[in-house]
mmCIF file of the N, C-alpha and C atoms, coordinates in Angstrom:
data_MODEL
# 
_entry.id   MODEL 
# 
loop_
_atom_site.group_PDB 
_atom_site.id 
_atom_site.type_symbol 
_atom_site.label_atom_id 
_atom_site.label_alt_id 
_atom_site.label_comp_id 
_atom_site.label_asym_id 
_atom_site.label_entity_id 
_atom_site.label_seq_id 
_atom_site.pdbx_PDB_ins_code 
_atom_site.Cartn_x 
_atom_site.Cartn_y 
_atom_site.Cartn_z 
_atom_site.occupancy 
_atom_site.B_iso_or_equiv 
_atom_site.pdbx_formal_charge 
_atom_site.auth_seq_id 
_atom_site.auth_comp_id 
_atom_site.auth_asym_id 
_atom_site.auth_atom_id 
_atom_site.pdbx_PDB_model_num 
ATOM 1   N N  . UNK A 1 1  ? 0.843   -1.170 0.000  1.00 0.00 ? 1  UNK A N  1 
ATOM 2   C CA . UNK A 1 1  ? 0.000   0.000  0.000  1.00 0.00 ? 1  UNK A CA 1 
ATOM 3   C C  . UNK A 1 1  ? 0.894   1.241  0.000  1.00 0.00 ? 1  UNK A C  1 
ATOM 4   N N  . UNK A 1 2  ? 0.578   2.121  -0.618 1.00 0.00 ? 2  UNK A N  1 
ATOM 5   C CA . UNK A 1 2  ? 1.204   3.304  -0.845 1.00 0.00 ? 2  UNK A CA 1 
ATOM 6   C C  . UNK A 1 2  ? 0.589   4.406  -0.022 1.00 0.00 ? 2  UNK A C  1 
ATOM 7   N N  . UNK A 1 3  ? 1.458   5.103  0.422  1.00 0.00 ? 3  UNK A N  1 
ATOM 8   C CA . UNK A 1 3  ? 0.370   6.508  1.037  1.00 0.00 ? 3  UNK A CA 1 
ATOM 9   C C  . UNK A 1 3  ? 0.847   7.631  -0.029 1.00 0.00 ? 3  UNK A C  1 
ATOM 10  N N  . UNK A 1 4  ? -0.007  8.464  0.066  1.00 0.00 ? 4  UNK A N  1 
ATOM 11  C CA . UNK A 1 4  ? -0.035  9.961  -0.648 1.00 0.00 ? 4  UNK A CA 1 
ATOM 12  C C  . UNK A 1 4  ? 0.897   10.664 0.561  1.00 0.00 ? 4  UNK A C  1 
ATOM 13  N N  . UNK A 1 5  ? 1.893   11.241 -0.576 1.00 0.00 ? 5  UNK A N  1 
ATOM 14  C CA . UNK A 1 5  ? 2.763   12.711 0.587  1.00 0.00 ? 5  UNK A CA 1 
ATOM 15  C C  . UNK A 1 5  ? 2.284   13.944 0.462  1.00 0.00 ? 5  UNK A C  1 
ATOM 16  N N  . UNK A 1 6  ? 2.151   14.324 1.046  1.00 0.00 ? 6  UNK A N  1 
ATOM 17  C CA . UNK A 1 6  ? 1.917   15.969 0.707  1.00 0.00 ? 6  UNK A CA 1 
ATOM 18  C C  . UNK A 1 6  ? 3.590   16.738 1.238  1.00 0.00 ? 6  UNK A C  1 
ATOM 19  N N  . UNK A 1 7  ? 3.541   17.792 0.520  1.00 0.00 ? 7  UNK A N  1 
ATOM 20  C CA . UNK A 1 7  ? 4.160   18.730 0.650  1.00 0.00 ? 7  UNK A CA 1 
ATOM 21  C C  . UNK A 1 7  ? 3.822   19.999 0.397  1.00 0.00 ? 7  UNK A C  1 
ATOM 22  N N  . UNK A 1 8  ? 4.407   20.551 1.541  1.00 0.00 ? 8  UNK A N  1 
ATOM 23  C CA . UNK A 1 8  ? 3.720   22.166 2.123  1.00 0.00 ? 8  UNK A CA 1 
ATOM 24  C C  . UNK A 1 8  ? 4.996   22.711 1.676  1.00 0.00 ? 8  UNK A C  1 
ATOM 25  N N  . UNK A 1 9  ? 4.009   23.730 0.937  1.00 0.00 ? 9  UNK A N  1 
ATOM 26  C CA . UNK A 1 9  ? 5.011   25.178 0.446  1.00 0.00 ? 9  UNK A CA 1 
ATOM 27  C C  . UNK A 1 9  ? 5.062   25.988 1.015  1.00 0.00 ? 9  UNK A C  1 
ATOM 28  N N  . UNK A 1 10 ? 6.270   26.827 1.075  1.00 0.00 ? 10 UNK A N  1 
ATOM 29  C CA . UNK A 1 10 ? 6.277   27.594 1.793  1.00 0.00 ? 10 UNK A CA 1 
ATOM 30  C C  . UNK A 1 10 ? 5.726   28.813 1.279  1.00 0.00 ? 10 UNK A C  1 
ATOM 31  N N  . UNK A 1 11 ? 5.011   29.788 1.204  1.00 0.00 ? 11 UNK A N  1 
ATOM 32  C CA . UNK A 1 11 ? 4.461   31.267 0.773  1.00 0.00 ? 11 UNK A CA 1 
ATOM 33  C C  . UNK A 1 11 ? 5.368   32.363 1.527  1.00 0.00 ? 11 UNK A C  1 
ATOM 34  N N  . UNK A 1 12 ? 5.541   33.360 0.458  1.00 0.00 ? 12 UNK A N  1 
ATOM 35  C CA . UNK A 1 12 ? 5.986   34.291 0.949  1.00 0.00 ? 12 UNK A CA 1 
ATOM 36  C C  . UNK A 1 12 ? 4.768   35.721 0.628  1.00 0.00 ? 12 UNK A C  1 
ATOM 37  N N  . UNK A 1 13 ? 4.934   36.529 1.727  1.00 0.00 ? 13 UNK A N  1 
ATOM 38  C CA . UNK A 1 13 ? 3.893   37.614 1.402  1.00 0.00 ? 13 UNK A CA 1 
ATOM 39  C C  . UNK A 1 13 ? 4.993   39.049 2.046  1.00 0.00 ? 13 UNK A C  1 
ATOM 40  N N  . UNK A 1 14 ? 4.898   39.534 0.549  1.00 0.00 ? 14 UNK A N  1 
ATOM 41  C CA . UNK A 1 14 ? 5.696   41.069 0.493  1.00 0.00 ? 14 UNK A CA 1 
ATOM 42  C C  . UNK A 1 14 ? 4.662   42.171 0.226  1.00 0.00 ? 14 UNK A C  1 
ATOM 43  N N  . UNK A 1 15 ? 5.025   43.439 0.510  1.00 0.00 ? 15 UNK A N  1 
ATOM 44  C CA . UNK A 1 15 ? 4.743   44.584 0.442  1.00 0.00 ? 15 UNK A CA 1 
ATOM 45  C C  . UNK A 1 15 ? 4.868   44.719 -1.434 1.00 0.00 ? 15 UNK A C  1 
ATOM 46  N N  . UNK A 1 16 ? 3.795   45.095 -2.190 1.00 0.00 ? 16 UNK A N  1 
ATOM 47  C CA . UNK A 1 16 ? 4.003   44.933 -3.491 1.00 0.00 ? 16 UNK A CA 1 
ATOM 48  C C  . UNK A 1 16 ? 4.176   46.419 -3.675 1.00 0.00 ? 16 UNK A C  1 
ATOM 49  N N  . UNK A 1 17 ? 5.702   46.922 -4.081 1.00 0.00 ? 17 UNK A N  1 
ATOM 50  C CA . UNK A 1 17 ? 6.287   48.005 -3.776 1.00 0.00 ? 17 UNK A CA 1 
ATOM 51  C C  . UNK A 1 17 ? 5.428   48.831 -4.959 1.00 0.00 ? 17 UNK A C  1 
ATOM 52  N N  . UNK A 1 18 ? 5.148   48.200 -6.127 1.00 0.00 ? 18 UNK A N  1 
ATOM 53  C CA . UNK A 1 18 ? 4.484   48.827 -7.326 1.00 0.00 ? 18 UNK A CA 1 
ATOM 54  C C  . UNK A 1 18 ? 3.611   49.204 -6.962 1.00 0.00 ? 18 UNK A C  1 
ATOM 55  N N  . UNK A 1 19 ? 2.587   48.749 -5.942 1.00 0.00 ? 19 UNK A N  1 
ATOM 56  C CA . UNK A 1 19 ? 1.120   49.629 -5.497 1.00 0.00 ? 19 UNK A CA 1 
ATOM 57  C C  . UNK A 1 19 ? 1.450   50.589 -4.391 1.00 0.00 ? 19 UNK A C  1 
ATOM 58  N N  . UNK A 1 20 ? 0.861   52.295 -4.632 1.00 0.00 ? 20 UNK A N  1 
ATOM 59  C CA . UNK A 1 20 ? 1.681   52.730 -3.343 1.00 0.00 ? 20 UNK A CA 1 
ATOM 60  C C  . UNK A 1 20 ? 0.277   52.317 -1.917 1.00 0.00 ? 20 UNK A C  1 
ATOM 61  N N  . UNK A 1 21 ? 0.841   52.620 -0.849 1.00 0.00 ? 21 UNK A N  1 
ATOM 62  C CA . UNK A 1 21 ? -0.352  52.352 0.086  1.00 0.00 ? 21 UNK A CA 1 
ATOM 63  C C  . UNK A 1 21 ? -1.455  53.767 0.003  1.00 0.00 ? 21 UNK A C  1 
ATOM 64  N N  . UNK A 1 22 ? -2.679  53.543 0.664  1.00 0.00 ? 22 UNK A N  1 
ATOM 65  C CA . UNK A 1 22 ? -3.427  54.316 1.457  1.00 0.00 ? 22 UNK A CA 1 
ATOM 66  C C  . UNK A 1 22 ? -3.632  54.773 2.593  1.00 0.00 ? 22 UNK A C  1 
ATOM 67  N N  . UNK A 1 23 ? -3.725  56.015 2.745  1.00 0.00 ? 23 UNK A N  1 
ATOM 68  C CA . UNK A 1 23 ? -4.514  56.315 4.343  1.00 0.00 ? 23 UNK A CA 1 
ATOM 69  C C  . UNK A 1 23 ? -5.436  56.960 4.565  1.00 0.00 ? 23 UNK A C  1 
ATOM 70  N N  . UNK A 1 24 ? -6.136  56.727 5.617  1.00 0.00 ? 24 UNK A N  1 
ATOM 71  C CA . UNK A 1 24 ? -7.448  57.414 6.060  1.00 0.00 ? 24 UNK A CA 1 
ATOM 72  C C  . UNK A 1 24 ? -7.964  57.506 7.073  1.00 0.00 ? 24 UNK A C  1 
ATOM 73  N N  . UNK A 1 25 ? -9.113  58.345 7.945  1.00 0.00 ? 25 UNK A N  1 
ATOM 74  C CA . UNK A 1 25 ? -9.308  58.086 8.996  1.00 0.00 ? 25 UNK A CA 1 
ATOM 75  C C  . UNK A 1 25 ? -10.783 58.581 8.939  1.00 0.00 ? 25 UNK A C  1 
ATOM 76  N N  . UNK A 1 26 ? -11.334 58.288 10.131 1.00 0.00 ? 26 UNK A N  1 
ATOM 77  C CA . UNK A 1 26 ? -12.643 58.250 10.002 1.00 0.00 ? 26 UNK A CA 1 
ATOM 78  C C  . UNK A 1 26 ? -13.385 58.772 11.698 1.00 0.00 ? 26 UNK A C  1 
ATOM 79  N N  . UNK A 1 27 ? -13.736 59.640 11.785 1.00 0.00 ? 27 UNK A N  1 
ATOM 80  C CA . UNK A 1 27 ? -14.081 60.130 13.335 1.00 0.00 ? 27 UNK A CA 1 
ATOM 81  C C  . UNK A 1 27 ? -15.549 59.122 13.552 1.00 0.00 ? 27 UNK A C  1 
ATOM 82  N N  . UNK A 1 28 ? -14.877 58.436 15.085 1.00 0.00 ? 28 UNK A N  1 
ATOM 83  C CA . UNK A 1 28 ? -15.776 57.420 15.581 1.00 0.00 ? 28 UNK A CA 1 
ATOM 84  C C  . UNK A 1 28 ? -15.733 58.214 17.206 1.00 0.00 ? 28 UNK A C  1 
ATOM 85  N N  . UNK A 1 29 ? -15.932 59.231 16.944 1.00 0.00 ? 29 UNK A N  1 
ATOM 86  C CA . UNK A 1 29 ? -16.646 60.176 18.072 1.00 0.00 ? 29 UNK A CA 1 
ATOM 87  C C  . UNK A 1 29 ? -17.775 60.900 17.817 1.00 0.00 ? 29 UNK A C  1 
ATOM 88  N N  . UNK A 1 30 ? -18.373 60.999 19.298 1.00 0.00 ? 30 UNK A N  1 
ATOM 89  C CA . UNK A 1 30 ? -19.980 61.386 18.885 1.00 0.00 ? 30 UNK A CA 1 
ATOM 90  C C  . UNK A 1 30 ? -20.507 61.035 20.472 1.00 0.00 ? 30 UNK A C  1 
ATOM 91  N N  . UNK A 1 31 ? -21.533 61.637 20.184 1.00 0.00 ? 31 UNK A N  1 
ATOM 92  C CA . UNK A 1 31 ? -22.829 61.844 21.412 1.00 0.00 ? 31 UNK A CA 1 
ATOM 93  C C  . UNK A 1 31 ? -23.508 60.686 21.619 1.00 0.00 ? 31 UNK A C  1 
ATOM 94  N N  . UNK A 1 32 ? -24.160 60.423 20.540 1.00 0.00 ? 32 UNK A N  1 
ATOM 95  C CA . UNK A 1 32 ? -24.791 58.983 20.992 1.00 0.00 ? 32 UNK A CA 1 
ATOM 96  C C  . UNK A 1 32 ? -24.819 58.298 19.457 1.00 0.00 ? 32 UNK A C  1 
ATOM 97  N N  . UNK A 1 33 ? -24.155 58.522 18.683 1.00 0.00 ? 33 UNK A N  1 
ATOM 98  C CA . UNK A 1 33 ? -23.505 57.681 17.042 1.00 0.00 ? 33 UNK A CA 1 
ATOM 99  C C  . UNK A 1 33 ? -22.088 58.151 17.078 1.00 0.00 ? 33 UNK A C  1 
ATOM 100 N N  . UNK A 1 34 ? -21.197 57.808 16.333 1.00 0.00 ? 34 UNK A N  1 
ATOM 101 C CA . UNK A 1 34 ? -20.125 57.946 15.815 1.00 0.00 ? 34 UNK A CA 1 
ATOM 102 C C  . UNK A 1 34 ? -20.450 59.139 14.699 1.00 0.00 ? 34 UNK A C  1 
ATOM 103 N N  . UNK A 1 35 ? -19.521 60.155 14.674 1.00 0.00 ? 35 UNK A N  1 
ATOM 104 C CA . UNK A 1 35 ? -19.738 61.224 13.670 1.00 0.00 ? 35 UNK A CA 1 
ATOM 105 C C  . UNK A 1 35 ? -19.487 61.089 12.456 1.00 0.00 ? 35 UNK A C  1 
ATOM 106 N N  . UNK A 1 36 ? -18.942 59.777 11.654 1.00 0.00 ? 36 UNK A N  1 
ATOM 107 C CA . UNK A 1 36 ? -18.546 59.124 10.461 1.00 0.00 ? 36 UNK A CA 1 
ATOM 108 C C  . UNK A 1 36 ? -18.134 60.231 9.515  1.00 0.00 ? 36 UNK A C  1 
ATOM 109 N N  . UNK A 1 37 ? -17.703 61.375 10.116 1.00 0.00 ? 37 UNK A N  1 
ATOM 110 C CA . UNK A 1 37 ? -16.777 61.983 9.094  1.00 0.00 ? 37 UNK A CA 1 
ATOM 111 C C  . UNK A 1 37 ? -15.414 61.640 8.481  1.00 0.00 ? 37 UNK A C  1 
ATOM 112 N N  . UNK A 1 38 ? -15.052 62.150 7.288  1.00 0.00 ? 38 UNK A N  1 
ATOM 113 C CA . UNK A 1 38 ? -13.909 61.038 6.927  1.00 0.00 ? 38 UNK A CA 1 
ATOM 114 C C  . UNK A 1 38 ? -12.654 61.991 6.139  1.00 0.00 ? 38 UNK A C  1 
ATOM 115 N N  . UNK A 1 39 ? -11.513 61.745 6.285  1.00 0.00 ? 39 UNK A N  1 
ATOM 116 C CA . UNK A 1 39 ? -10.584 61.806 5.714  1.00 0.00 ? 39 UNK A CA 1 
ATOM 117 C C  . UNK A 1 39 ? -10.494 62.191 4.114  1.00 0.00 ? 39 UNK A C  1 
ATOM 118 N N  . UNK A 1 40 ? -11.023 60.904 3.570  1.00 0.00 ? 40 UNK A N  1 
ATOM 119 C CA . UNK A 1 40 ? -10.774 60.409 2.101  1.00 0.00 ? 40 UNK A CA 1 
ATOM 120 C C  . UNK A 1 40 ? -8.922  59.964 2.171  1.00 0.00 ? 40 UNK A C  1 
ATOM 121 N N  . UNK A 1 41 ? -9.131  59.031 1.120  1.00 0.00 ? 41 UNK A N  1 
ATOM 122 C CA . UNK A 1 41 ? -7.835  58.224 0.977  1.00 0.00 ? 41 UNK A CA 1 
ATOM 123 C C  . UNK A 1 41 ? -6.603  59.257 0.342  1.00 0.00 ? 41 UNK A C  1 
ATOM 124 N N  . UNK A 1 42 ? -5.462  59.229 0.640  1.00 0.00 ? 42 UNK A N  1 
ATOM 125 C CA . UNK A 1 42 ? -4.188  59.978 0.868  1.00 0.00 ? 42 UNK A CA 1 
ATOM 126 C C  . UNK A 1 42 ? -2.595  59.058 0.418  1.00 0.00 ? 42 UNK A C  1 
ATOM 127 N N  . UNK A 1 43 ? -1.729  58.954 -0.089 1.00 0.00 ? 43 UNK A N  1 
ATOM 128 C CA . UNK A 1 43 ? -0.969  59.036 -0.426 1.00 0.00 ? 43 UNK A CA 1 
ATOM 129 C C  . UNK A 1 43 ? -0.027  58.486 0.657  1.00 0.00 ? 43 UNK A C  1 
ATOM 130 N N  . UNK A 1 44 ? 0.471   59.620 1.527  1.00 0.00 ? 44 UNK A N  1 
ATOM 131 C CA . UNK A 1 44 ? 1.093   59.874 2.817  1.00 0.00 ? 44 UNK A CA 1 
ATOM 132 C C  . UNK A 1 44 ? -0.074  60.213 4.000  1.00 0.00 ? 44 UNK A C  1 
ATOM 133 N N  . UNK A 1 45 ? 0.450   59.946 5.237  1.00 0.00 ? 45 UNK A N  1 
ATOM 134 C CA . UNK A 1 45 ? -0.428  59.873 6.422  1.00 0.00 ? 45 UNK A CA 1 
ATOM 135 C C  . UNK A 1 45 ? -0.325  61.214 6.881  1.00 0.00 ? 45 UNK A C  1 
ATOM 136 N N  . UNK A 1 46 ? 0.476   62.285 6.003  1.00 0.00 ? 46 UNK A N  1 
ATOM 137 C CA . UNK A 1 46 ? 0.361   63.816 6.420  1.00 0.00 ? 46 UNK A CA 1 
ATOM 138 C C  . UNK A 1 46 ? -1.036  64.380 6.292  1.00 0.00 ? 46 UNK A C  1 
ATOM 139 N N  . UNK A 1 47 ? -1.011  64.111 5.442  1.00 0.00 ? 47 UNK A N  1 
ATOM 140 C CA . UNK A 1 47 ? -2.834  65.467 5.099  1.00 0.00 ? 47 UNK A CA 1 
ATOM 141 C C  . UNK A 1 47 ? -3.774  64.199 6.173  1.00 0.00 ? 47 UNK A C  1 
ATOM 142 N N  . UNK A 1 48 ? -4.060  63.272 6.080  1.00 0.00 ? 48 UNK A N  1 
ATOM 143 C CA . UNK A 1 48 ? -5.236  62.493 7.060  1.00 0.00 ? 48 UNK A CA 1 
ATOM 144 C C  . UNK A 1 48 ? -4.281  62.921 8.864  1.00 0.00 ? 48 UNK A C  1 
ATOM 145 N N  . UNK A 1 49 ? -3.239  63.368 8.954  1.00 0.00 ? 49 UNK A N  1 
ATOM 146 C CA . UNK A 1 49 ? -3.322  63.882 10.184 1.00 0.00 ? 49 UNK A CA 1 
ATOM 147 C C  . UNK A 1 49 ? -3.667  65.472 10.442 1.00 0.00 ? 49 UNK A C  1 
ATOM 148 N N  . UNK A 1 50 ? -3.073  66.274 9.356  1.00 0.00 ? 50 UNK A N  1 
ATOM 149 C CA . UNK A 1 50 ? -3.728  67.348 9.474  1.00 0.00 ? 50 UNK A CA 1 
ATOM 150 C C  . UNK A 1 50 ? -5.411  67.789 8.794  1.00 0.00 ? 50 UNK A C  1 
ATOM 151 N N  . UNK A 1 51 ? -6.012  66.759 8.694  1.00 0.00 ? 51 UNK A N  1 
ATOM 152 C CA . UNK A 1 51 ? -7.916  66.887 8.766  1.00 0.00 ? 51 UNK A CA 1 
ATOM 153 C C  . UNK A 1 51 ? -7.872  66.289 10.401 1.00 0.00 ? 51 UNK A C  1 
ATOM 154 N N  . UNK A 1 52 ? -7.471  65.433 10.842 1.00 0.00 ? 52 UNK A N  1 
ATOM 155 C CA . UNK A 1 52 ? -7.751  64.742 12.125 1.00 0.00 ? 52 UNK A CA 1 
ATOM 156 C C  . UNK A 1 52 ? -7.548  66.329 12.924 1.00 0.00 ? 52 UNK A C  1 
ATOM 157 N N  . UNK A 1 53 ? -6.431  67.020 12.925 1.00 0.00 ? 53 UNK A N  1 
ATOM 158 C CA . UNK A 1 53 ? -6.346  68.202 13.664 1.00 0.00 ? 53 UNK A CA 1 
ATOM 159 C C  . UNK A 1 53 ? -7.733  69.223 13.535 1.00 0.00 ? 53 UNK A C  1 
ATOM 160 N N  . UNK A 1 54 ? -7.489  69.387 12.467 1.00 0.00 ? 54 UNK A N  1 
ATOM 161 C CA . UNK A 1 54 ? -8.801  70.019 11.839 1.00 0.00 ? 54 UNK A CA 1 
ATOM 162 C C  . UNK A 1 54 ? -9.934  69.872 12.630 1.00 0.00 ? 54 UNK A C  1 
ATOM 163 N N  . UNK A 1 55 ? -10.480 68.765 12.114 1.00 0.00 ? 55 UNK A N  1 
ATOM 164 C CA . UNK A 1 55 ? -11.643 67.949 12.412 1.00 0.00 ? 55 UNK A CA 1 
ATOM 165 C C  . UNK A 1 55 ? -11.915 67.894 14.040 1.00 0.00 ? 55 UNK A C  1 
ATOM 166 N N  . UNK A 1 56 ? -11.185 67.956 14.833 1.00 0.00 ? 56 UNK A N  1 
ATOM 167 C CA . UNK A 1 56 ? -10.821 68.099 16.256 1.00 0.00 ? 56 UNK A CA 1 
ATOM 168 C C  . UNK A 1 56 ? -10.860 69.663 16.679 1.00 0.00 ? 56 UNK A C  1 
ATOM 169 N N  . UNK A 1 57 ? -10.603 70.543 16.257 1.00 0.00 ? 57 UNK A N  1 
ATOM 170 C CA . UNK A 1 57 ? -10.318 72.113 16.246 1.00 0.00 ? 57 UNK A CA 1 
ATOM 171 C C  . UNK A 1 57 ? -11.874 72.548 16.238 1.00 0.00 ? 57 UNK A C  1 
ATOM 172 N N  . UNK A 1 58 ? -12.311 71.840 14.571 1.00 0.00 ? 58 UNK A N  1 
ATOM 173 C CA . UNK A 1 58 ? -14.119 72.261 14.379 1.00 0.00 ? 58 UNK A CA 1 
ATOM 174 C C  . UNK A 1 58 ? -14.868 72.247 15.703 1.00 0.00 ? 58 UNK A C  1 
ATOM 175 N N  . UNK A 1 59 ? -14.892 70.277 16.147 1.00 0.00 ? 59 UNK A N  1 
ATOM 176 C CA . UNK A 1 59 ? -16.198 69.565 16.971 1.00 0.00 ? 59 UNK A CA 1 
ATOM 177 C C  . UNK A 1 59 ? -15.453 69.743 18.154 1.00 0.00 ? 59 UNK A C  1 
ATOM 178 N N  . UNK A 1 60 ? -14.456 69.123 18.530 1.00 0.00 ? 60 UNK A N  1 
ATOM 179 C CA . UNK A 1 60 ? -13.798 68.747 19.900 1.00 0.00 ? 60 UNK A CA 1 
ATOM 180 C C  . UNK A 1 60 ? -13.798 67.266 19.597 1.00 0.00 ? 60 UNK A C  1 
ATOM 181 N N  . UNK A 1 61 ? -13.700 66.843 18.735 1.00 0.00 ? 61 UNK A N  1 
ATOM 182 C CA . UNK A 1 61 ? -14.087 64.892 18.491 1.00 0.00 ? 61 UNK A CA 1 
ATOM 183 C C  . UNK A 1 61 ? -12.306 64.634 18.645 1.00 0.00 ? 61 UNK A C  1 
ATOM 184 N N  . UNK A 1 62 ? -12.277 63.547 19.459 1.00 0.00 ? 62 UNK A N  1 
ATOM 185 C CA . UNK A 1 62 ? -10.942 63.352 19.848 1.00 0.00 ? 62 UNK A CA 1 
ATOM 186 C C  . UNK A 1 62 ? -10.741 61.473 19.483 1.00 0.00 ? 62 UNK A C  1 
ATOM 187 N N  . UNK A 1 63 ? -11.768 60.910 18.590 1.00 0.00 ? 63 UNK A N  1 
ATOM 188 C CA . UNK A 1 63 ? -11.388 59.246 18.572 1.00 0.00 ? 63 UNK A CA 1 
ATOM 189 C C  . UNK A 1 63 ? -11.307 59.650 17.356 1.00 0.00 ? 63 UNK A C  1 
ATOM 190 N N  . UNK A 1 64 ? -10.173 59.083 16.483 1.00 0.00 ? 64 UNK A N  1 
ATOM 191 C CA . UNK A 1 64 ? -10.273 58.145 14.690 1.00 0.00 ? 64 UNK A CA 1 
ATOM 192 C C  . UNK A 1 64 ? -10.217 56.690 14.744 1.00 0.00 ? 64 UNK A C  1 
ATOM 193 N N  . UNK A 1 65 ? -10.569 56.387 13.533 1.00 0.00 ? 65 UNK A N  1 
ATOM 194 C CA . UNK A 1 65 ? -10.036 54.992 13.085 1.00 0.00 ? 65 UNK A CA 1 
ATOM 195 C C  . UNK A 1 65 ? -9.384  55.562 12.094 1.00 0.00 ? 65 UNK A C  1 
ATOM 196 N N  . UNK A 1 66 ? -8.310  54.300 12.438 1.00 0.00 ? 66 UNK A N  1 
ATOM 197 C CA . UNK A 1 66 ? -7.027  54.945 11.140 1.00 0.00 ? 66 UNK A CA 1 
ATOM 198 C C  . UNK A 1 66 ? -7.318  54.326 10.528 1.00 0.00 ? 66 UNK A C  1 
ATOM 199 N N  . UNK A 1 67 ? -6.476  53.961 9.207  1.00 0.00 ? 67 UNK A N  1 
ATOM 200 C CA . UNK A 1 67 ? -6.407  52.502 8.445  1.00 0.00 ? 67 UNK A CA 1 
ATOM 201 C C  . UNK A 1 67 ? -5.410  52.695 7.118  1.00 0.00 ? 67 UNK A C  1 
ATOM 202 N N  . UNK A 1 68 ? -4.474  51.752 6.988  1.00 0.00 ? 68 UNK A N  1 
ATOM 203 C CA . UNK A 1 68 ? -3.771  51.597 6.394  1.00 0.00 ? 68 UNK A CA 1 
ATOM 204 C C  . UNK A 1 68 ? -3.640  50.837 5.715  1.00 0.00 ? 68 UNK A C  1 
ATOM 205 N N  . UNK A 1 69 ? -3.657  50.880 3.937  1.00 0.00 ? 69 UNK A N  1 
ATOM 206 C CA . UNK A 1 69 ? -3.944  49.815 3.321  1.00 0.00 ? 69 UNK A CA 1 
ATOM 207 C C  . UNK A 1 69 ? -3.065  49.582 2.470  1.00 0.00 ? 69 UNK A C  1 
ATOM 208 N N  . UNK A 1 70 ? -2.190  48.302 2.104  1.00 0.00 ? 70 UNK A N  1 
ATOM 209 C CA . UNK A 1 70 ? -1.119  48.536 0.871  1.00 0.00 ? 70 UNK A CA 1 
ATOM 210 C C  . UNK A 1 70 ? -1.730  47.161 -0.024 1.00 0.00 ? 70 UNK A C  1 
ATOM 211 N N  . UNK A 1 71 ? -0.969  46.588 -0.573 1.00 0.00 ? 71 UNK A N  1 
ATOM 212 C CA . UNK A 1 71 ? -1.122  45.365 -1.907 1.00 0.00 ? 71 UNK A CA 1 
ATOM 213 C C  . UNK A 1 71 ? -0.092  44.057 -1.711 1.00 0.00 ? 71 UNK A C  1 
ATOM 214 N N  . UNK A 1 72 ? -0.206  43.463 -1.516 1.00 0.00 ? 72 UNK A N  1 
ATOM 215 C CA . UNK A 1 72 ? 0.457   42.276 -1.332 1.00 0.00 ? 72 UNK A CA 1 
ATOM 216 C C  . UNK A 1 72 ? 0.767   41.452 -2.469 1.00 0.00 ? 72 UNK A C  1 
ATOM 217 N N  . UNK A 1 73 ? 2.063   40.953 -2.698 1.00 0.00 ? 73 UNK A N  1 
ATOM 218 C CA . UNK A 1 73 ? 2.012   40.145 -3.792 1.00 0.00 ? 73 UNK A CA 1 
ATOM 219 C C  . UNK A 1 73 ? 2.765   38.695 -3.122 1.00 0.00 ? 73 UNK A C  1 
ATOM 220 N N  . UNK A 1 74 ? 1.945   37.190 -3.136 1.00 0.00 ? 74 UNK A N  1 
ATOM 221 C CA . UNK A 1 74 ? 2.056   36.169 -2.508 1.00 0.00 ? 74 UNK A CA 1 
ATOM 222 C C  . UNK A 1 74 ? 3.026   35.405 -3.339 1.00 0.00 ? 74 UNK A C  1 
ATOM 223 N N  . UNK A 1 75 ? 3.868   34.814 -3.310 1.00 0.00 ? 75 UNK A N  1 
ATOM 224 C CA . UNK A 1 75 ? 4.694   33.647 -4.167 1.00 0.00 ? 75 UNK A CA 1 
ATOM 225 C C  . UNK A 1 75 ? 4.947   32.723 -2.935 1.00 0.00 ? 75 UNK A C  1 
ATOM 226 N N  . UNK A 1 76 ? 5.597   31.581 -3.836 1.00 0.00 ? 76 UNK A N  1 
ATOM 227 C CA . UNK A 1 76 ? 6.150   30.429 -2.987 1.00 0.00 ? 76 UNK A CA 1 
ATOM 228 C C  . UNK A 1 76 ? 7.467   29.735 -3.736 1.00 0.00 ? 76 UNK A C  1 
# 
């Protein structure tokens, strides 16, 4: 009787330098909802920190969600 082998590959997961990343943030402060005002997506995390200042200066809203998004490219 024979058995079946398996073999596990190994994957690699890189930063896919060709896509640049995103940033953004999103005010999850508020009275009794989250104020879902937003950023819009950015380049560099400079301008989504200076709206966060901003945006804080206007209301007094002191929570974001950040988020940072880039592209992955998987091989093995």
């Amino acid at each position: 009787m024979t058995r079946p082998v398996m073999r596990l590959l190994p994957y690699r997961f890189e930063q896919d330098v060709a896509a640049a990343p995103l940033y953004e943030a999103v005010c999850v402060c508020g009275d009794s909802e989250d104020c879902g005002e937003e950023s819009g997506q950015w380049l560099t995390p400079h301008p989504v920190e200076v709206w966060m200042r901003a945006h804080r200066g206007d209301t007094g809203h002191r929570r974001f969600r950040r988020a940072f998004v880039d592209y992955a490219d998987v091989s093995h």
